[in-house]
N, C-alpha and C positions, 0 to 999 in steps of 0.2 A: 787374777790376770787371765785373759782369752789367749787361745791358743794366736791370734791375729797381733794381739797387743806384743805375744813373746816374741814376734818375729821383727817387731819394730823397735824394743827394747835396747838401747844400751847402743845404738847406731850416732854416731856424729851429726848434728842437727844443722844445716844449714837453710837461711831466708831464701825462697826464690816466690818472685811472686807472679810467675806465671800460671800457664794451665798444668797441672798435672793428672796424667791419665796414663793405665796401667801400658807399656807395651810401647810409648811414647820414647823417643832420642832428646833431649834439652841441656841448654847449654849454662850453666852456672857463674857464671861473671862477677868481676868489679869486687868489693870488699871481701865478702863470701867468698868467691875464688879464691882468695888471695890467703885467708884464713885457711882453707881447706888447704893449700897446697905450702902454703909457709908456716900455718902455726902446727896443725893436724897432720902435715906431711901423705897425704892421703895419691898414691897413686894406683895407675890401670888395674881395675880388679877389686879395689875395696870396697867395699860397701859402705851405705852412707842413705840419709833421711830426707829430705827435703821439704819443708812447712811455708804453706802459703798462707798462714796467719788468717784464715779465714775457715777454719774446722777440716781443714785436707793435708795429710802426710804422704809422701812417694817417697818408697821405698826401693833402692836398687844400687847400680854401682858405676866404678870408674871407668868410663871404656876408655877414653885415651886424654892427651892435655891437647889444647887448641890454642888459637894464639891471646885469643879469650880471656882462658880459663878453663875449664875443663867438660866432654861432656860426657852426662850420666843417662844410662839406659833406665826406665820406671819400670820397677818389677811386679809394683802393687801399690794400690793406693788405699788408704782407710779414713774414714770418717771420725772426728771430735776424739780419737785419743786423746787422753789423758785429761776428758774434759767430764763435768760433771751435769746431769742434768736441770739442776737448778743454777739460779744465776745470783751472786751477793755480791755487792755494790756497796765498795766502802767510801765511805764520808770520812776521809780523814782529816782534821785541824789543821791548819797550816802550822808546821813548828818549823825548827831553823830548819835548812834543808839538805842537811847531811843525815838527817836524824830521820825528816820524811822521807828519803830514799831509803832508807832501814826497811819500815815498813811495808815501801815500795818493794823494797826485791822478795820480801818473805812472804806477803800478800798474792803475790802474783805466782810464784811456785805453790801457795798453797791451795790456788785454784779462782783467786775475787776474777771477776767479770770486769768489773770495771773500777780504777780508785783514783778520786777526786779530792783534788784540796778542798780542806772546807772554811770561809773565812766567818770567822768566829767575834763577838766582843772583846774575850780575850787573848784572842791570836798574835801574836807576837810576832812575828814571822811574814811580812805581807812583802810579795815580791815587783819590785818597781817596774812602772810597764816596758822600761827597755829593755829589764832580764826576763823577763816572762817567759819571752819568743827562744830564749837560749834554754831558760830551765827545762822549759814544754818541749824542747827536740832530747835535751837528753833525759826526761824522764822516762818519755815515748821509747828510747833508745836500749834503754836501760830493761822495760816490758819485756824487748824484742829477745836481747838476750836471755831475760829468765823464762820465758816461755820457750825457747829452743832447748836451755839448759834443765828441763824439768823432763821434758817432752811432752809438753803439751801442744794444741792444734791450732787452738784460737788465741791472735796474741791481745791482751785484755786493753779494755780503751781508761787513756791517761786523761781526761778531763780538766780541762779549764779550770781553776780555780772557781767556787762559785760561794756568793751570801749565803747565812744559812737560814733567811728565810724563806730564798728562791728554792735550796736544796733538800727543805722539811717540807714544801708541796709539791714534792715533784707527784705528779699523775701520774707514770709508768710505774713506779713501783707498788708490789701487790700486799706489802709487809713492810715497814720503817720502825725501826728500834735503834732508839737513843741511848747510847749506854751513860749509866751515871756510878759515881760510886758512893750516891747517897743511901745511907741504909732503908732497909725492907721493900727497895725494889727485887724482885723474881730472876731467880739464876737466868744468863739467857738461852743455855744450851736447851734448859727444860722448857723456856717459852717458846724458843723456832720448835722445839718437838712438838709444843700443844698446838703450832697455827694448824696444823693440816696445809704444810704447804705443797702446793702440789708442783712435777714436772714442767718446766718452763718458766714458773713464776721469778718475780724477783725481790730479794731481799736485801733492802736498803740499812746500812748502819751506819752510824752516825757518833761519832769517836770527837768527843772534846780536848781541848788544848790544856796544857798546863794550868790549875786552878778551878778547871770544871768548867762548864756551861752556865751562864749567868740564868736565874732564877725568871726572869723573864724569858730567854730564850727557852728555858723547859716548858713554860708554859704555853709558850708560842708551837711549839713541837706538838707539845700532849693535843690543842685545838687542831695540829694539823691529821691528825691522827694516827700519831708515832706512841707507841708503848716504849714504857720503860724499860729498862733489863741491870743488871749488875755482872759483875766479872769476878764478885767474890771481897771479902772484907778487906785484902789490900790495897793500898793505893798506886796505882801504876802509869809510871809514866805513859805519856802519848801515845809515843811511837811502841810499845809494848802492848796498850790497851788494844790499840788498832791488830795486832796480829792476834792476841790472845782471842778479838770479838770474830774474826772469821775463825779460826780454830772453833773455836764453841757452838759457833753458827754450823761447821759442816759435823761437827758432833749430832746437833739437835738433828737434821737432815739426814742422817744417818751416813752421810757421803764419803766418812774416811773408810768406810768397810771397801775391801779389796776388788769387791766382783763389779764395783763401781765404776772401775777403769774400764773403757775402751774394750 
């Protein structure tokens, strides 16, 4: 951890999604306020974080309450704490979705960039298009909080449900690995190690539903030029594959090492 990271450590995180700049007076408002001053109990004088979800933290404190909400002096602002220089992009299956929100919150402290339902042949789980617009605000919602609650800077994008054979070509990504847990596919912590991935690129994974990915769809992946990977001889549910496959992935990357942060 940098000497910059220790001063931002362990600070109460609240959304604002203004400008923040060191030296700067702003005013904290509406939900956030209301957390800060009712759940956090935070007044004149405390210190406190402030994340615009878009790789910027301000760091400072309480100068007094307003009719508002309260406003905070920036003492200092830092770039992409707690963010990682590569970017992995999970493809997760749609499963029920108490269970995809599992994923959702541990995925997103562990650092994914971005996680997307993915709708599968045998996906079980397809959500009707009048819930969608409800699931899709509180999944989004739900980012928001574990990205304040981690400390991290960027809060990571929740994704549309997508086919997955729109989602096996996607052209941005630099790397796409399919996990299966058919035997003699390649550990994948030791495949992300072998790509030579470099800073910035992105790495797509792609997490099947209950019963695995139908036989056609591997093959439809492997043409799109997704490598295989494995999680190891157990069979694991979903929502567990999905955490276990970015875990592995920031192994391969080397990115759980310490000096990584911010």
């Amino acid at each position: 951890m940098t000497a910059q990271s220790e001063r931002f450590a362990f600070l109460p995180r609240f959304r604002f999604n203004g400008e923040l700049a060191a030296g700067a007076r702003v005013e904290l408002s509406g939900e956030e306020a209301h957390h800060a001053l009712r759940v956090r109990r935070l007044r004149p004088g405390d210190p406190l974080a402030l994340v615009n979800g878009r790789g910027k933290t301000g760091r400072g404190k309480v100068l007094r309450l307003t009719t508002g909400g309260l406003l905070v002096e920036i003492e200092e602002t830092a770039e992409r704490l707690g963010e990682s220089p590569f970017s992995i992009i999970l493809y997760q299956a749609l499963i029920k979705h108490r269970r995809f929100e599992e994923t959702l919150y541990m995925a997103v402290e562990l650092g994914a960039t971005a996680v997307i339902g993915l709708v599968c042949e045998r996906s079980v789980a397809r959500p009707s298009r009048e819930r969608l617009p409800e699931l899709m605000a509180r999944w989004r919602r739900i980012a928001w909080e574990e990205t304040k609650l981690c400390e991290r800077s960027m809060v990571p994008v929740v994704g549309l449900p997508v086919d997955f054979d729109a989602a096996v070509g996607c052209a941005a990504c630099n790397h796409k690995v399919i996990l299966t847990p058919r035997r003699g596919a390649p550990a994948l912590d030791r495949m992300v190690q072998s790509l030579g991935v470099r800073e910035g690129e992105r790495v797509a994974l792609f997490v099947g539903p209950e019963g695995d990915f139908t036989d056609e769809e591997l093959a439809l992946a492997r043409s799109r030029g997704c490598r295989e990977a494995s999680l190891g001889e157990r069979l694991l549910r979903s929502e567990v594959a999905g955490v276990a496959a970015v875990v592995a992935t920031l192994a391969g990357l080397g990115a759980l090492e310490e000096n990584r942060r911010g």
